[in-house]
N, C-alpha and C positions, 0 to 999 in steps of 0.2 A: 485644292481639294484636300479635305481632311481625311486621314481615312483609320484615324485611331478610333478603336471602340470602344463604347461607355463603358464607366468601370461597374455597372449595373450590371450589365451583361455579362461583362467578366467571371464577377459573382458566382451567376446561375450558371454559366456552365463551367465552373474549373472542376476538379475532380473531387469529388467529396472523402478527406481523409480525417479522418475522427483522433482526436486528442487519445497520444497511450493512457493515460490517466485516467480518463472518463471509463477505459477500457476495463482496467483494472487497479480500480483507485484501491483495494486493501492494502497494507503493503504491513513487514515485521518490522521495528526499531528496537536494537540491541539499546539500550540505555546505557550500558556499562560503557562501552565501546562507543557512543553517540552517532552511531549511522546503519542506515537502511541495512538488512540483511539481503546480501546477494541474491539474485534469482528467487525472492520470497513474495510476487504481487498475484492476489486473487482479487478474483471476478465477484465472490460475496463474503458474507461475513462469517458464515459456519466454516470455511474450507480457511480462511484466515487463522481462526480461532485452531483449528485441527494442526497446521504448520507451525501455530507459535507453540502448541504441545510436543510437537517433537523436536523444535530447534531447546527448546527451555528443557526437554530431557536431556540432550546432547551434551548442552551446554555446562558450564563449570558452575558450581556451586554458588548462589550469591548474585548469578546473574539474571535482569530484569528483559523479558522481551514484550515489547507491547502491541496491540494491534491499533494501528490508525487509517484512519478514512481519509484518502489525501484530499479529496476532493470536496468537501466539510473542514476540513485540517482539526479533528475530534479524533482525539483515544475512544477508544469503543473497550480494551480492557485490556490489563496487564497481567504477565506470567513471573514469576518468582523462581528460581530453582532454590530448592532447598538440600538439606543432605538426604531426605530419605521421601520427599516429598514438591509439587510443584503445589507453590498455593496461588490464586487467583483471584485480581484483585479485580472488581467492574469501571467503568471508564465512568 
């Protein structure tokens, strides 16, 4: 007697857990540094854009933080610090 159940079935009922990424695919990338900024993933693209304006004020002079769509793997746009100024380049 077999009594293993189809992996069909399986399927349909295991618990449905959603990819972190699909979650919050925004994420910052320090360019200078080459890796994701700590604790910096949004859910859309305005509150993205709002965090890389304050990581890029914080940030040291020269330094590039850009907004990507991990989930597209697309820059959507980049932040520049400058000395007296952040300029903004579009993806």
């Amino acid at each position: 007697m077999d009594l293993r159940v189809p992996e069909a079935v399986l399927r349909l009922t295991r618990k449905f857990e959603p990819d972190p990424d699909t979650l919050r695919p925004f994420r910052l990338w320090n360019a200078n540094e080459k890796e994701f900024a700590r604790w910096r993933y949004y859910s859309d693209a305005r509150r993205a854009h709002m965090g890389a304006l304050i990581e890029a004020r914080w940030a040291k002079v020269g330094t590039v933080i850009e907004v990507v769509d991990v989930s597209v793997g697309k820059m959507i746009g980049s932040y520049r610090r400058g000395v007296n100024d952040i300029l903004f380049t579009g993806g």
